[in-house]
Every structure is written in structure tokens, then in C-alpha cells.
C-alpha atoms as a printed R data frame, in Angstrom:
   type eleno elety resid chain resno       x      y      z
1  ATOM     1    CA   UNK     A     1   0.000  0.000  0.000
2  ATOM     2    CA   UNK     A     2   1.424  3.645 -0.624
3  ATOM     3    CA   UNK     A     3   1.685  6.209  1.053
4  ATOM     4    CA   UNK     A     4  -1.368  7.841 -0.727
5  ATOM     5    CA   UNK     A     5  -3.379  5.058 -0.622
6  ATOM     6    CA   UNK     A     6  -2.973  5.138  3.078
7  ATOM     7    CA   UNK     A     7  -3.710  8.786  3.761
8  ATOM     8    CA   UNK     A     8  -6.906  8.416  1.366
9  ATOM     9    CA   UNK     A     9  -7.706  5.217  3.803
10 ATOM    10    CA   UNK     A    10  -6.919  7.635  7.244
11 ATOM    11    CA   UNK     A    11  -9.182 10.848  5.686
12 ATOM    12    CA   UNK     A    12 -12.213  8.010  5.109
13 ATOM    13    CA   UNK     A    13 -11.689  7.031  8.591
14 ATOM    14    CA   UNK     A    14 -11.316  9.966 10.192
15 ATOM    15    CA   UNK     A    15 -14.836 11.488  8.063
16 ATOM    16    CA   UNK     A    16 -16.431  8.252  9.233
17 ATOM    17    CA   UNK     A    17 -15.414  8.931 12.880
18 ATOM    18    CA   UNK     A    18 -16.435 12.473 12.131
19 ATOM    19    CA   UNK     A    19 -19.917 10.921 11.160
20 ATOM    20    CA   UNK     A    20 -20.126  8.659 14.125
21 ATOM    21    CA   UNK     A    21 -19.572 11.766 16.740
22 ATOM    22    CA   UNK     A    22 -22.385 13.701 15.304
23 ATOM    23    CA   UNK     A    23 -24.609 10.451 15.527
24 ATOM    24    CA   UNK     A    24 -23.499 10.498 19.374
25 ATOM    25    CA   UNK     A    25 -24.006 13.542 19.863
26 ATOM    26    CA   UNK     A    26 -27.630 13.274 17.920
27 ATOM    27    CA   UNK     A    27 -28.908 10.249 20.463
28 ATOM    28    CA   UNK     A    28 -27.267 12.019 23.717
29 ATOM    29    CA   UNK     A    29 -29.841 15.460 23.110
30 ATOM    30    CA   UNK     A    30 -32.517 13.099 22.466
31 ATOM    31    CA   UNK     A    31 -31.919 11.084 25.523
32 ATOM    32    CA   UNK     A    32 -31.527 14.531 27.454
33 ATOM    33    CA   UNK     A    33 -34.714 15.673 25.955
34 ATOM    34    CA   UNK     A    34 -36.644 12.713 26.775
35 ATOM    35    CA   UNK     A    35 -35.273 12.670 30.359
36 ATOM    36    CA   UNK     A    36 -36.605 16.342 30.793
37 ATOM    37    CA   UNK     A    37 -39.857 15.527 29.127
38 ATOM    38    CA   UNK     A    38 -40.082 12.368 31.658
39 ATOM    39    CA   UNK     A    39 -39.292 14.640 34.550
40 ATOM    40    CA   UNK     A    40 -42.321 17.741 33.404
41 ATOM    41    CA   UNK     A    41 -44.832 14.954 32.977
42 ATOM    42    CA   UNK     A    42 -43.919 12.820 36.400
43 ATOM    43    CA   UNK     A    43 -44.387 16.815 37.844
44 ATOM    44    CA   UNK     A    44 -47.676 17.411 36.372
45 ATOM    45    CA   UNK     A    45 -48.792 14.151 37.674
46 ATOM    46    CA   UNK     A    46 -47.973 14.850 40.882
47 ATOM    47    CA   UNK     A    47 -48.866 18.258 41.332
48 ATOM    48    CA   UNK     A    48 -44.934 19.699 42.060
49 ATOM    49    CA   UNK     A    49 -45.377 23.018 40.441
50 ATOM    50    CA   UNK     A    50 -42.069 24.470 40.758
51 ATOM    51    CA   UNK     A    51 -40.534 21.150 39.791
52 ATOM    52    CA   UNK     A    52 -42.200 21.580 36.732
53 ATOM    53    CA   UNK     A    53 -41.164 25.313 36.182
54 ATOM    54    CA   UNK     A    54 -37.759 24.015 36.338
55 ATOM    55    CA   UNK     A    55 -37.705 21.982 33.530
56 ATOM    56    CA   UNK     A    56 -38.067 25.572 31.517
57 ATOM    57    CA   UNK     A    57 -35.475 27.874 30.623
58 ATOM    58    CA   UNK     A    58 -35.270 30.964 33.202
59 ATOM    59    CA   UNK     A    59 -36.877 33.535 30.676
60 ATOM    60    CA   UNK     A    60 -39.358 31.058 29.599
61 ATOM    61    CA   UNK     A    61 -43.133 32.491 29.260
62 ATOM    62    CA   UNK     A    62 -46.389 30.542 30.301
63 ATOM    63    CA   UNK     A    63 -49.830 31.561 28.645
64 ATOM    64    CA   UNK     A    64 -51.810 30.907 31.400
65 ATOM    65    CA   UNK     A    65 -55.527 30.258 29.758
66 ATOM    66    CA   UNK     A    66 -57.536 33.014 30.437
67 ATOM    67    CA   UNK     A    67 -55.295 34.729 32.851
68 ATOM    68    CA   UNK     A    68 -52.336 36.473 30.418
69 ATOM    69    CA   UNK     A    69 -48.654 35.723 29.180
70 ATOM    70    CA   UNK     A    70 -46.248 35.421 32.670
71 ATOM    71    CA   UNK     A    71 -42.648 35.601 32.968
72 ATOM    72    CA   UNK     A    72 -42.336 31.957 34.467
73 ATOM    73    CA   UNK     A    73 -40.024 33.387 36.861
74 ATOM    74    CA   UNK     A    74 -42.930 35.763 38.498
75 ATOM    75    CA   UNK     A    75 -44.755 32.849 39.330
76 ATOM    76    CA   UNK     A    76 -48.195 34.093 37.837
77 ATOM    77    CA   UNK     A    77 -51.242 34.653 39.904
78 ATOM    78    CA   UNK     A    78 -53.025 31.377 39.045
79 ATOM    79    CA   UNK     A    79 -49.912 29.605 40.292
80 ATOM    80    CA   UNK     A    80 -51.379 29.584 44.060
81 ATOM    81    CA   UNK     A    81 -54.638 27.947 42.823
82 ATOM    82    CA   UNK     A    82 -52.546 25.205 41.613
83 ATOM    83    CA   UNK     A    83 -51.155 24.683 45.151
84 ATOM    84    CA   UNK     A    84 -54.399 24.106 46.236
């Protein structure tokens, strides 16, 4: 084998490696993503209100139905009726 047929053989495997990383990467968000969707649901279910604000990004905004567009932060007003 020659030397160029061996750096034409090392570029294919490092592209395919390349590939392969980006594939990783790919299933690891949409592991992450499940895992956060698992943990808003399992809060909904049981009730845990600021467990489920936390699965939102900090300048997230909630429509509340009704009631208006909230900073999630502020913790809108309808937010203590949930408690209940």
C-alpha cells in the first residue's frame, strides 16, 4: 500500500469517525430531551409546580388560559390555585 493510498484510507476514517460523533451527539440530546420531558410529565402528575417550572429555561413564558402571558419566573397569579 502507498503512502497515498494510506492517507486516502486515514481521511475516510477519520470522516467516518467524524460521522459517528455527530450520531453520538444526535442520540445524547434526544436522551436529554426525553429525560426532561419524563421529569415535566412525572411533575404534572404529581402536582410539584415548581418542579415543573424548572424543567423551563429561566426567561421562559407561560400563557396561562384566560389569565395572560407570565414571565415563568414571576410565578403568575393562578400559580397559588394550583397549590391548592
Amino acid at each position: 500500500m502507498t503512502l497515498e493510498e494510506t492517507e486516502k484510507r486515514l481521511k475516510a476514517v477519520e470522516d467516518g469517525l467524524k460521522e459517528m460523533e455527530k450520531s453520538v451527539q444526535v442520540l445524547r440530546d434526544i436522551e436529554e430531551i426525553k429525560l426532561l420531558q419524563y421529569r415535566y410529565v412525572n411533575a404534572l402528575i404529581c402536582a410539584e409546580w415548581d418542579d415543573c417550572t424548572d424543567c423551563f429555561a429561566e426567561n421562559a413564558k407561560v400563557d396561562v388560559y384566560l389569565h395572560g402571558l407570565y414571565p415563568l419566573a414571576c410565578r403568575c397569579p393562578v400559580s397559588q390555585d394550583l397549590h391548592r
